[in-house]
N, C-alpha and C positions, 0 to 999 in steps of 0.2 A: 446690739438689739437682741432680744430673748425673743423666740420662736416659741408659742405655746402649740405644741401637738395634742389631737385627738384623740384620747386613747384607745384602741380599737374594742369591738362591742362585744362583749361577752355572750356568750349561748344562755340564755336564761333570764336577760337584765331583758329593762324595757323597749333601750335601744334596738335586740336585735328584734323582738317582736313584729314589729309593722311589716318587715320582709319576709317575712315565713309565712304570714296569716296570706298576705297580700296573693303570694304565688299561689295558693292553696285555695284562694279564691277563684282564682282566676283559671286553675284547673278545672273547678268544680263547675265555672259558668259554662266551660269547652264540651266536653263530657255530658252535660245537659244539653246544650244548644244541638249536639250533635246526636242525641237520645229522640229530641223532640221533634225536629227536622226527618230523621229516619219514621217515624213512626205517621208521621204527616204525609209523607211520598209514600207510605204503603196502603195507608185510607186512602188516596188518588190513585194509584196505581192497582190496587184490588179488583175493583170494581171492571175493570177495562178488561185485567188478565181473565176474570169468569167470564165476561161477553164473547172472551174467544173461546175459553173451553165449552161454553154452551154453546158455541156456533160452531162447534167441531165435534157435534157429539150426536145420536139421536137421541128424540125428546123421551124416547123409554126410558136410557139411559140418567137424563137429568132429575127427574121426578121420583130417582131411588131417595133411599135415603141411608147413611147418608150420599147427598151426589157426587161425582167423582169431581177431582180436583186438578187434573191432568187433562191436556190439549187430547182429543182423541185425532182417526185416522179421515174423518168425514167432511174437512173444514170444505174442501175444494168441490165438493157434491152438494153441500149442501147452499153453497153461496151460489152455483151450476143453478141451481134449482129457484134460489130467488132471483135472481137475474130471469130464469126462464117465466116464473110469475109475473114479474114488474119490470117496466125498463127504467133498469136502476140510471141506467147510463145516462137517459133522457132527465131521471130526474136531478141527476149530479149537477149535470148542462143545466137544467132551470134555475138549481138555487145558488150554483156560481154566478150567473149572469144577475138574480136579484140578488142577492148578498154581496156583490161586487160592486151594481149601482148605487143601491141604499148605502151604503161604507162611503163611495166617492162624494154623493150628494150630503150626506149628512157633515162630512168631513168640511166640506168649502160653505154648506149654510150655517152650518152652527160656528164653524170659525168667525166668518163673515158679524152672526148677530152676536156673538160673546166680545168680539172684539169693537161693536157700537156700543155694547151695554156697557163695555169697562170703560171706554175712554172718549168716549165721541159724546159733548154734551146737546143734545138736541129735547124740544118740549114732549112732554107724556112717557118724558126716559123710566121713569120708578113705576106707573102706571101698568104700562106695558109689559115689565119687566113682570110685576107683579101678576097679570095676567098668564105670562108665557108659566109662572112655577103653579098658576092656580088648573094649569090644566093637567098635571099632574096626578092631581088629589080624582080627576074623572074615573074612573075605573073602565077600561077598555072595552070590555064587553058591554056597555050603554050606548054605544056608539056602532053597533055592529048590523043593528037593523037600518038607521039612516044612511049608515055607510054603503051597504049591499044595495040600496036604493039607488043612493048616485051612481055608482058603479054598473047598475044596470041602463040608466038613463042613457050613460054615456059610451054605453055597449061595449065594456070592457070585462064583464065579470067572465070567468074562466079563460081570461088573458092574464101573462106575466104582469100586466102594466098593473091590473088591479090589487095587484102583492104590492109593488113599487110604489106607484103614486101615493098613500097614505103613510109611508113611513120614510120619507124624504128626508126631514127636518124631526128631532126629537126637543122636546124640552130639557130631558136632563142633557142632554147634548151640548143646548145651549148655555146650561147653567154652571158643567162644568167647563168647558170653553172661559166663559165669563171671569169664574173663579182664578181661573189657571191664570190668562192674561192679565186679571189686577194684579197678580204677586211677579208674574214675571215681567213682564214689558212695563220700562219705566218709561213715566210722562216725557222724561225730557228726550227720548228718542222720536215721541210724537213730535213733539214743539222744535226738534230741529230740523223734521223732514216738514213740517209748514213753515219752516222761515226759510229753506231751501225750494221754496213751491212744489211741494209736489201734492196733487191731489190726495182726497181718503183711501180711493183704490188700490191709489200708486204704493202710501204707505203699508197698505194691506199687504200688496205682494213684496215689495221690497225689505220690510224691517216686520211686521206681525208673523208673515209666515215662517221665516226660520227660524224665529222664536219662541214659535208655539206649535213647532214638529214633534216633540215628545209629549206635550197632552196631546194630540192630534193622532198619534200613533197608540197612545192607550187606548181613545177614544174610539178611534180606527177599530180594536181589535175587540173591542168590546161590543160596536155596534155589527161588525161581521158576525160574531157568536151569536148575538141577538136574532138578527137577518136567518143566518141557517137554523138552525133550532126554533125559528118561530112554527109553529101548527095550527092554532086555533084559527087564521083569520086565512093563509092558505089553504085549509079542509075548505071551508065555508066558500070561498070566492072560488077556484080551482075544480078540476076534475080528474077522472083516472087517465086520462090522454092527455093531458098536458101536466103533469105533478110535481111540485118540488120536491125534495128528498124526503121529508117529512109525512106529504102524504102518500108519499109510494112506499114509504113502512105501514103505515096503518091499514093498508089492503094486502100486505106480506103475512103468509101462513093464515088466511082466511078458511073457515071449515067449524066443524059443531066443536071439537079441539082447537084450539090454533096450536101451530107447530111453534114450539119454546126456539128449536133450533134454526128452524128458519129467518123467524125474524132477528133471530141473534145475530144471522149471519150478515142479511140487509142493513141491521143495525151497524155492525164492523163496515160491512163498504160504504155507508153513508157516513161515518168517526172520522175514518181515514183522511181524506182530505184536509179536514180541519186541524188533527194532526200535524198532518205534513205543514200546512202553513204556521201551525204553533213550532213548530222546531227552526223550519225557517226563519220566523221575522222574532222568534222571542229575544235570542238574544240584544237584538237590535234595538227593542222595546223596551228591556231595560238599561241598555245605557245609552237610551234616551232620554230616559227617566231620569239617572243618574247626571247625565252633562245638565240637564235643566234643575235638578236640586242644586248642582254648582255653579252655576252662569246666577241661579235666583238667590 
């Protein structure tokens, strides 16, 4: 029997072509991806490193121009000093305890209604559905006079409870919940935990929730960022003796000047926390993410 061999491929011909281009591509995509990446963690990371040089600096100093670019020697006096304005402490403790609740409540109602809306068939299901995304389109501030109303009926306004109560349950909440569990939780995990009898609850806790722990943990970490950074609706309910973080900045470095440095400073201890839990639970969040793009 005749063996026909392949001649090997010359430097020039066509054959060896596709291998040279190919590597050379795929240099070129590295070398980008690692260009653009760099350049994206420095627009993020900018912004945060001037919050500390301006909170370590006095405000003489920042209003040069140009302003200095270096950590100065004043971080610790001047955050001394917002501390001594505002009790920052107090208002840490407020918007943990409300960004904690609203994060826990939102997590288990909006779970709860994304996983009726995906798969539980009941009457005025698209109705409803449709009503929860048309509240959306409201603009929050329309809501903020009838709101402060109830609130004061029910003798809550400048209590924590008046921040909590209104942002329990969110629509986009519910809608991405919804979303998440039609793509990942298949029917037939429903249909074998009812011919197994178990209740809707049952199947809630037993088969939707450890399936829907990576939206839930997005979700989770989105509506805590939400919760701390909210202002407009804590200024308005709230006062300076009981403040979330939010409005204990906005009365930091008060005067015909406001101090650039001080509230810079306020600003850093109010970051930091959320910070610290972004480093904590990130990595967790994405491969979260990641096992739920694999399982889906």
């Amino acid at each position: 029997m005749t063996t026909i061999t392949r001649p090997p491929a010359i430097p020039g011909t066509p054959l060896a072509a596709p291998r040279r281009s190919r590597k050379r591509d795929n240099h070129g995509a590295g070398w980008l991806t690692y260009v653009v990446l760099g350049v994206t963690a420095f627009l993020f990371i900018a912004p945060f490193y001037y919050m500390i040089v301006a909170a370590s600096r006095p405000m003489s100093e920042m209003v040069q121009s140009p302003p200095p670019l270096t950590p100065g020697p004043n971080l610790v006096a001047n955050i001394q000093t917002a501390l001594d304005q505002q009790n920052i402490g107090l208002a840490i403790t407020n918007s943990v305890i409300v960004s904690g609740t609203v994060t826990v409540a939102t997590l288990l109602f909006c779970t709860l209604a994304g996983f009726a809306f995906a798969k539980l068939h009941f009457k005025g299901k698209k109705q409803l559905f449709a009503m929860t995304l048309g509240t959306m389109m409201i603009p929050p501030t329309l809501g903020v006079v009838p709101l402060y109303m109830v609130m004061s009926e029910l003798d809550l306004a400048g209590r924590l409870s008046s921040v909590i109560l209104p942002t329990l349950v969110s629509a986009f909440g519910v809608f991405f919940m919804r979303q998440y569990l039609m793509q990942s939780l298949p029917d037939e995990l429903i249909e074998a935990a009812r011919v197994d009898g178990a209740t809707s609850l049952r199947t809630f806790w037993s088969i939707v929730l450890p399936i829907a722990r990576p939206g839930m943990a997005v979700l989770g970490m989105l509506t805590f960022m939400t919760a701390w950074n909210d202002f407009f609706w804590p200024v308005i309910t709230l006062n300076s003796t009981n403040p979330t973080v939010q409005v204990a900045l906005n009365n930091l470095g008060s005067g015909y000047v406001p101090d650039t440095a001080i509230i810079m400073a306020g600003t850093l201890i109010g970051t930091l926390p959320v910070v610290v839990v972004f480093i904590l639970l990130g990595r967790q969040i994405v491969s979260g993410i990641m096992a739920g793009a694999v399982k889906g």
